[in-house]
C-alpha positions in Angstrom: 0.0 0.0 0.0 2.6 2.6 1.0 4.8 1.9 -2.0 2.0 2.4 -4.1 1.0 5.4 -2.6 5.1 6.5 -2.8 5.2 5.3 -6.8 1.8 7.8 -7.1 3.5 10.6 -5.3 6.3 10.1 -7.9 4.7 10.2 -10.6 2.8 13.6 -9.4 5.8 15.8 -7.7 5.1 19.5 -6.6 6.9 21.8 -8.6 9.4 22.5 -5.6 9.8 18.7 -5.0 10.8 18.8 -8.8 13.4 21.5 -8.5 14.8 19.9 -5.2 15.4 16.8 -6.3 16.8 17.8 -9.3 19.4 19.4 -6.8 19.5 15.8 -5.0 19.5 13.1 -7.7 22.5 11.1 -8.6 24.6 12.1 -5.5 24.6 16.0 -7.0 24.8 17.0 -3.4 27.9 16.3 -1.7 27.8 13.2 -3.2 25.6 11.6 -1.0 22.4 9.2 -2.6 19.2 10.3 -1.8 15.6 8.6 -2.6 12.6 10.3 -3.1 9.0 9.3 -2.2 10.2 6.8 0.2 8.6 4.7 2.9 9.9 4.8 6.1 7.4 2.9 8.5 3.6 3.9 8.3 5.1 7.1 6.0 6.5 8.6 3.2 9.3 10.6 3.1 9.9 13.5 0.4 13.4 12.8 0.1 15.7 10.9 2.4 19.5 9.7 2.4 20.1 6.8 4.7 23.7 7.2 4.7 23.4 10.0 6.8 19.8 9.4 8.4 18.6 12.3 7.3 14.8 13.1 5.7 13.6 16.2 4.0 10.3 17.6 3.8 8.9 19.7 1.2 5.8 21.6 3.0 3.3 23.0 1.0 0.0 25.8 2.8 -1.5 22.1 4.1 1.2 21.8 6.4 0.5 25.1 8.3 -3.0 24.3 8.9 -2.5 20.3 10.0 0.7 21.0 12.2 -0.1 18.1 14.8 0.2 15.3 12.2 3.5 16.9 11.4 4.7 16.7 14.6 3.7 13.4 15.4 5.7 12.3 12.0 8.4 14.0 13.0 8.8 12.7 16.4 8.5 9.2 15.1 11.2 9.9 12.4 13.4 11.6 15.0 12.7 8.3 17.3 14.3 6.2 14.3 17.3 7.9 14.4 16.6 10.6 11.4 17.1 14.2 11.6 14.2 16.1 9.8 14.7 18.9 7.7 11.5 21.2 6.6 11.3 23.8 4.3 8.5 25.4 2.5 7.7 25.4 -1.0 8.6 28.6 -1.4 11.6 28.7 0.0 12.6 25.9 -2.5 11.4 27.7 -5.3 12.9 30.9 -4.4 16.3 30.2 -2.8 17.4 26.9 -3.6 20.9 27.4 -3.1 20.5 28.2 0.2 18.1 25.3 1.2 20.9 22.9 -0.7 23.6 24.9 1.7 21.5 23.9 4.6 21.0 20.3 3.6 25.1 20.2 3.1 25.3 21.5 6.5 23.1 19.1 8.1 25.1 16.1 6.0 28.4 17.0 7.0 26.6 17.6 10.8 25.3 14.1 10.8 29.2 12.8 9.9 31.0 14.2 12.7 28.6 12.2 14.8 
């Protein structure tokens, strides 16, 4: 069920899930792999590179309004051992250089752990 729910999301990516993972794909970042649309337990993660534990969410206006189911994600991630990066669409749209930066950061972050 998940991974067909993950293969629709795919198929169907936001416009700032596009232009992220075009930043992401085939190790472009630091050279470390990253999935998209993955399952991880009971959800799906936007992007995630389990070299480094680390998942990435790509929050459209939804997010803002259902912030509880968010959190409960998160915290179940975080409970797993991932560190969860957010960022809005428009920040991914309109400054993706400095959303890559961060996502360096929090690689090179996870290695020195």
């Amino acid at each position: 069920m998940a991974n067909e729910r993950a293969r629709a999301l795919r198929a169907r990516p936001t416009d700032a899930e596009r232009k992220l993972w075009a930043v992401l794909r085939n190790k472009q970042l630091a050279g470390y792999r990253f999935r998209r649309q993955t399952p991880i337990g009971g959800f799906i993660a936007d992007f995630v590179c389990f070299e480094r534990k680390l998942v990435v969410e790509v929050d459209g206006g939804q997010h803002a309004i259902d912030t509880e189911k968010d959190a409960v994600r998160t915290a179940w991630l975080e409970a797993q051992g991932f560190r969860v990066l957010r960022f809005w669409n428009n920040d991914v749209l309109g400054n993706i250089g400095g959303v890559a930066q961060t996502i360096c950061k929090a690689l090179e972050a996870s290695r020195e752990t």
